[in-house]
Structure formats: C-alpha cells, structure tokens
N, C-alpha and C positions, 0 to 999 in steps of 0.2 A: 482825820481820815482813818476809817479801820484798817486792818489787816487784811481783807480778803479784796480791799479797793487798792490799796500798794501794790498786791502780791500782783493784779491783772494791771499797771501800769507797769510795773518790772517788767513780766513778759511779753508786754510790748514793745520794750524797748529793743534797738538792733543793737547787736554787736559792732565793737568797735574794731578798728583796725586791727590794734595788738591783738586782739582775739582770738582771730580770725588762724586755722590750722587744716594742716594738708589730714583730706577724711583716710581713714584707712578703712579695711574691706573684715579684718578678722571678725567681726560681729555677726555676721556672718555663717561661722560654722559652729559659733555656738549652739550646746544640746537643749542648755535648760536653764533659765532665767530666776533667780529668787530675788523678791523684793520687800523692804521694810515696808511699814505701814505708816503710820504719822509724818508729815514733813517729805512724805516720799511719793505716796498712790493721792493722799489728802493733806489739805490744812486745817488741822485744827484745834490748833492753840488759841484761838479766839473761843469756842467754846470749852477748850480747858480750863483757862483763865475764867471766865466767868460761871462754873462749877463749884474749880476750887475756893473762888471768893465764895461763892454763897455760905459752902459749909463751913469756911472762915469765920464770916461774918456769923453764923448762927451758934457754932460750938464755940470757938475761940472769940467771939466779940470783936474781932478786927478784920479789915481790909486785907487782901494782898494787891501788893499792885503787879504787873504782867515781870517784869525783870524777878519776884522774889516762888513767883510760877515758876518762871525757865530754870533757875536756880535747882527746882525741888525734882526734875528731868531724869529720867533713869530707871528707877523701881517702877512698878504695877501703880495702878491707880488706887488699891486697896492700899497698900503699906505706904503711897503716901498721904492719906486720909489717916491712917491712923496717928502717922507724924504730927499732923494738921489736930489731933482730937486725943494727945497723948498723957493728960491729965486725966482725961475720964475712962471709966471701967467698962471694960471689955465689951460687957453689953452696949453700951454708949456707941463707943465705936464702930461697930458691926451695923446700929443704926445708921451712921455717919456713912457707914461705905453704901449703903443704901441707896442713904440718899442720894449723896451724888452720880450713882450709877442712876436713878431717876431725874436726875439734872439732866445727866447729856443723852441718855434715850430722847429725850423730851422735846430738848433742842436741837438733836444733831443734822437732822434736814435744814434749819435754817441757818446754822452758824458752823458747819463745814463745807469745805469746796473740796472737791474731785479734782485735781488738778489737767487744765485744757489737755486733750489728748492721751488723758491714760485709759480713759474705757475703749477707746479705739486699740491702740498699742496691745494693751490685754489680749480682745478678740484678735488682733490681727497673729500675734505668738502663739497662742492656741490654734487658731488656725492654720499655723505654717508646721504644725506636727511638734513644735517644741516643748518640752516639759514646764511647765509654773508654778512657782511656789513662793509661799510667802512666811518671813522670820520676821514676827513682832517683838518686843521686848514688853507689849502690854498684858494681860489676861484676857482668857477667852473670851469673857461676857461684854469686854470694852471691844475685841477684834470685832465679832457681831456686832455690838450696835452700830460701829464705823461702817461696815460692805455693806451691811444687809437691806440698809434703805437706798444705796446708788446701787446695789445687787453688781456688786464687785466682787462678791462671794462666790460666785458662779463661775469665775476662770479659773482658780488655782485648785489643783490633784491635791495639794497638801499647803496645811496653813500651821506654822509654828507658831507660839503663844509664850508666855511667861508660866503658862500652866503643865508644858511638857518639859520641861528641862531646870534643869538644877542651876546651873549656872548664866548670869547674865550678861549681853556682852560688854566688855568686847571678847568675853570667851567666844570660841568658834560651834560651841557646840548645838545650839538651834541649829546653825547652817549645815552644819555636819547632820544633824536627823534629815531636817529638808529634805539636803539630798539621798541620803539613804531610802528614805521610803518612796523618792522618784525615781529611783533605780538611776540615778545621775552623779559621771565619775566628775569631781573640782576642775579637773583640767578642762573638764568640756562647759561649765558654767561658771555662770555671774554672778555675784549678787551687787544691787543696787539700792545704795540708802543716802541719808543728807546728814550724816553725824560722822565726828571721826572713831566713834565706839564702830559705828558699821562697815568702818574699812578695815579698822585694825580685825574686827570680827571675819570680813572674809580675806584679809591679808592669812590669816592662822588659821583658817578650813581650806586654806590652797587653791583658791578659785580665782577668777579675772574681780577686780573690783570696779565698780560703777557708780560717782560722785554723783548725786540729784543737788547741780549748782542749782534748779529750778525756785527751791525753796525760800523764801524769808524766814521760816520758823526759829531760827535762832539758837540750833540744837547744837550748834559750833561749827565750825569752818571742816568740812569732811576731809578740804583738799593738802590738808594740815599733815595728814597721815599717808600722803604720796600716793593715790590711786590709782591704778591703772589708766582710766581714765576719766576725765569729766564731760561732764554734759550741761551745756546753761540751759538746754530748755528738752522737754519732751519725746521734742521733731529731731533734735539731733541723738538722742537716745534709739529713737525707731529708726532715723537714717545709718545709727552705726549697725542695729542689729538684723537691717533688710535694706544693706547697698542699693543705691543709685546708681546713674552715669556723675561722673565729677560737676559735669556744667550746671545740673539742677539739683547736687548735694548741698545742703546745708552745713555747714564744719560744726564741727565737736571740738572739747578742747581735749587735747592726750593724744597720744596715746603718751605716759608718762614711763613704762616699761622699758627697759633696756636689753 
C-alpha cells in the first residue's frame, strides 16, 4: 500500500473514545495563522523518497530505502543532495541539485497530496480578514514547486523559506520574520506544523502552537514538545479556529496550556 492510500484510510478513521475532548472557543480571536509546509499543507515524502533515490542510485550507485530519507530530514534539499554526492566536485554536485529539483518539478502533481480540507481552511482564513503566513525549513525553489501547481501560493501575504534566515528550526526566527512583515504580535498568533522542531520553534517565538496530528510523514511525534494544542485532522483545526455551536463541533485534542 503506498503512503498517500494509508494517509486517506487514517483519516477516515473515527476517533476513539479517549480521544474525544471538551472543544474550546479561543481560536477564535486569533489574528494570524502561520503554517509549515511538508507534512503540514502537503504530503510529500513519497515523492521525496523517490528523488532522493534516483540521485542515489545515479551519483552514489545505491538505493535509499524510505526510513534512511526520514533520517536525512531537516536541512534544504540542496545541502542534502550534496550529502548524498559528497565525494564528487563541486561541479558534480550542483548538477545533482539540479537534478533532483527536476525530479520533483516533474513529479510533484502525481506523487503529492494536498491534504483533504486545507485549500478550503486557507480561503476560508483569508476570507475572515486573518493574517497567513507560511515558515518552511525548505528553499524557495522547492516551496514553489510544492504551492504552485495546487496554487496554494495565492493565500499566504508572506511565505518564509530556508532562503531568508540564518537559522533553522527549532530556532524561532523564520517565525519571528513571518510575523513581523504581517505586522502580527505572537500573542495574537499560531503557528501550526507536524514536527517537534515546529513546536519547539513556536514555543520560543511566543505564539499559540498547533500539532498537525493529521500527518503520517514521519517527521516525529510534534506532541512530544507539549503543544498548545493538537488537532487529528483538518475539521478539528478549522473548528477550533471558527467555532461552532458544541452539538455539531467536532473535538480537537488540547488545549494542553495551563
């Protein structure tokens, strides 16, 4: 079974009992919303993994299998291509980065998924007057290829990259641009990612943080780093951040805040 056939029987499945939690309303008067990108808006570590193999298989002569992908998680997709091609000269490499950025342009409509309900969610937070922003840990020219064919690029006032900032996270400081250039104070915003780099990241920019339990990707357990709070799927994400009546709320898991 692939990954993107799991990831849509997960969220299908219901919640179970212990799950199940009293919704709260604070989402509500949130100003401005900032969201990671892989494993968070998209899955796509299926066409990561099959990338990073090819240029595997072509510079370095070997396989990776998906577990020694998750492994290499963190840096830009340049620096870790170069990892991947670290015998060969400079030139060499630069080709390598190449290539695989013409890997996943190539593939990325067939072997990435949107995850159900974020292009809605998007237009719907932009259209309630909220601020949107999004802090990648990737580089620009991967952020692009990722929005620009589900034209996801079109919500967010400002998109941070691995290309504006010095440090990556779980430093706070993408988060900290984010907000500055959306003229948005921490206390009035989220951010929301599926790694525990991304909570520790807006635990230390002082913001509400927001677990994406939605994902399979494998980027490690978010809820590890005590979140504000979590969300197993989308609908409970959009339900915390534009309240219901209780009877036709969905619950969320959190608030974990004291």
């Amino acid at each position: 079974m692939g990954i993107l056939e799991q990831l849509l029987i997960e969220l299908r499945q219901p919640l179970s009992k212990a799950e199940h939690r009293t919704p709260q309303s604070g989402g509500g008067s949130l100003k401005a919303i900032v969201f990671d990108m892989d494993g968070t808006l998209v899955s796509s570590l299926s066409l990561i993994h099959h990338c990073e193999n090819e240029i595997s298989q072509k510079y370095a002569g070997k396989s990776l299998t998906l577990e020694e992908v998750i492994s290499k998680f963190g840096p830009p997709a340049r620096t870790i291509i170069r990892g991947i091609t670290a015998s060969f000269s400079e030139g060499r490499q630069d080709q390598a980065i190449r290539d695989y950025y013409d890997c996943y342009s190539r593939n990325v409509t067939g072997r990435v998924l949107v995850f159900p309900g974020i292009t809605s969610l998007l237009k719907r937070i932009r259209s309630s007057g909220r601020s949107l922003a999004l802090m990648t840990g990737v580089e620009r020219v991967m952020m692009e290829f990722t929005l620009k064919p589900f034209g996801l690029e079109t919500y967010f006032e400002e998109r941070i990259t691995a290309d504006d900032v010095q440090n990556a996270k779980p430093d706070p400081e993408g988060i900290m641009l984010a907000l500055t250039r959306i003229n948005a104070k921490p206390s009035e915003s989220m951010y929301v990612g599926d790694s525990p780099a991304d909570i520790l990241a807006g635990k230390r920019a002082g913001v509400l943080t927001g677990a994406a339990m939605w994902s399979p990707e494998n980027h490690g357990d978010p809820s590890k780093e005590h979140p504000d709070y979590r969300f197993r799927s989308v609908q409970q994400l959009s339900d915390f951040l534009f309240p219901r009546s209780k009877s036709g709320q969905e619950p969320y898991f959190g608030p974990e805040r004291t």
